[in-house]
N, C-alpha and C positions, 0 to 999 in steps of 0.2 A: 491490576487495573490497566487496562489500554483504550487508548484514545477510540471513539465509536467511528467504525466506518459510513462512507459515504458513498452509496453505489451510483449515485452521477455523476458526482468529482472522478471518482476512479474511471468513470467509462470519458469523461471529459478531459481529462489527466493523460488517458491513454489514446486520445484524437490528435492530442498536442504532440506526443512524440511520434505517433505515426507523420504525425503533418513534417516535423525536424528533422524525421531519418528520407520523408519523401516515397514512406513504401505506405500501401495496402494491407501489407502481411505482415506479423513478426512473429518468431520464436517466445513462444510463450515463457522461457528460462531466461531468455534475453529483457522482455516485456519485466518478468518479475522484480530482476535483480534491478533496472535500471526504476521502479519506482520506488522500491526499497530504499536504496541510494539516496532519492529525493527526499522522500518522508523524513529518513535521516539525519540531513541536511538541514531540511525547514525546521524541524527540531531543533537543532545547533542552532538556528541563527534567529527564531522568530518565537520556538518553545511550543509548536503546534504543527501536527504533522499536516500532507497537503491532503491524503485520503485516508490518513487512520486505520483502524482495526488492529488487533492482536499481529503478535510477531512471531515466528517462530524458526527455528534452526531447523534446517534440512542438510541431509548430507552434502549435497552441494551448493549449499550457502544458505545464510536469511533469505526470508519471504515473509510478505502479508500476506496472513494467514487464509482472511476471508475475500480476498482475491484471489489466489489459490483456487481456494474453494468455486467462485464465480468460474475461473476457468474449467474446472472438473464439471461444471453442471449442476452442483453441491450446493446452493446457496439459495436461501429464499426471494432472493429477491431477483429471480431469473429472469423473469419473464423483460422489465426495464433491460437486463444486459441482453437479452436476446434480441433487441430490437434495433442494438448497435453489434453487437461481436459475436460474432461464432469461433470455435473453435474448431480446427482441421486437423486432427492428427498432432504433433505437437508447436503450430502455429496459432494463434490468432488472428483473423480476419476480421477489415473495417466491412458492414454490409451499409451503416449508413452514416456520415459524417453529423458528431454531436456539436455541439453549440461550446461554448467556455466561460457561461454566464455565473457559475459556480467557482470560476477560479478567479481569484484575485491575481494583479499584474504579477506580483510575489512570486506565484505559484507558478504560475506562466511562464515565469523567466527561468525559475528554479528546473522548472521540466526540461527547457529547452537547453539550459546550460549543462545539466548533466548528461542529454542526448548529443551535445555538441564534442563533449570530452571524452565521449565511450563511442564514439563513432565509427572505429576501426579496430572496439572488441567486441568476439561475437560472445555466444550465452557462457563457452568454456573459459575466456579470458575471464567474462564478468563475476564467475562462480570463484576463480582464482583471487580474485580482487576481494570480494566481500567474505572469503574465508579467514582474510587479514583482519577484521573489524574482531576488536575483544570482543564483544557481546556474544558474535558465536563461536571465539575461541573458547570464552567460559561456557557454555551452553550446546557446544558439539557434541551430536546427538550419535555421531558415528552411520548407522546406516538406519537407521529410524528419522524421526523427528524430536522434536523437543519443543517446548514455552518458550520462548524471550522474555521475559518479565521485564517491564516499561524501567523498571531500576537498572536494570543490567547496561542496558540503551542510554540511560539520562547516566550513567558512572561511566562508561566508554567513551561518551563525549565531555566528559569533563566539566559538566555545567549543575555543578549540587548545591551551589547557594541557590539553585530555582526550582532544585527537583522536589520541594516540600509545595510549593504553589502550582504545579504541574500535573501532582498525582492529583489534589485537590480539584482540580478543573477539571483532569481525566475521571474523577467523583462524581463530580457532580452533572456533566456530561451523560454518564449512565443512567444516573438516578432520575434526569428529565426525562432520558429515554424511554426508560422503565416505567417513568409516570402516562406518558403520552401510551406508551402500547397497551398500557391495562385500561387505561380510558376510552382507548379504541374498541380494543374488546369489549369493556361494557356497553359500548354501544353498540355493538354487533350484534351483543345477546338480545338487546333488549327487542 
């Protein structure tokens, strides 16, 4: 089970760090690892990531999976990321500055604190960094990818008196999900 993503947090998540580093552009390796980092964090400290979605090991380090994905052009819900990010080659580009109505002060802070402390590594430092994290020493995919399983993540960080109410939320989180898009559908059909 992992936490459902959010594809305007994640495009408002990634305004904020562009806005902290002061650039336009960033290295989409760079981009990955430092939201990774975040989510991870606000997990440790709050028990809720800041943009959610599946995890997974790459050979050079963790990533959100289905931001990942948003970056490749892989992702359903393009059209919303298209309208803020493009991708060039292995950059990201701001085309249009989002809002930050979706992030709470929390999040805000959490983005800007960890774009403040990675500010003088690029994507190879930060891939060195987050090869430290157990989650993908257990879960080192070698030259493939692999799952992160949300347990892997909540025993890395050390927080298991909460990981029973955690996966439950991350539950029941899908299950509304899951409700809301077959209700959509039936109204599509109809």
């Amino acid at each position: 089970m992992n936490f459902p993503l959010d594809v305007a947090k994640v495009i408002q998540a990634i305004g904020v760090l562009f806005r902290e580093d002061g650039v336009q552009s960033m290295n989409y390796m760079r981009l990955l690892k430092l939201l990774y980092i975040a989510d991870r964090e606000a997990i440790l400290e709050t028990e809720q990531p800041i943009v959610g979605g599946p995890f997974i090991a790459m050979e050079r380090g963790p990533v959100l999976e289905e931001v990942y994905d948003l970056i490749r052009g892989q992702h359903t819900d393009m059209p919303l990321w298209g309208d803020f990010l493009e991708t060039k080659r292995y950059n990201i580009e701001l085309i249009q500055k989002p809002d930050v109505k979706k992030l709470s002060r929390y999040e805000i802070k959490k983005l800007q604190d960890v774009s403040r402390r990675y500010i003088f590594q690029d994507e190879w430092d930060l891939a060195k960094i987050t090869h430290e994290f157990p989650e993908w020493i257990k879960n080192n995919p070698g030259s493939s990818s692999r799952k992160i399983p949300l347990d892997d993540i909540l025993d890395a960080l050390e927080i298991a008196e909460s990981k029973a109410a955690i996966v439950a939320d991350t539950q029941e989180s899908a299950g509304l999900r899951r409700d809301l898009a077959n209700a959509a559908a039936m109204v599509h059909h109809k």
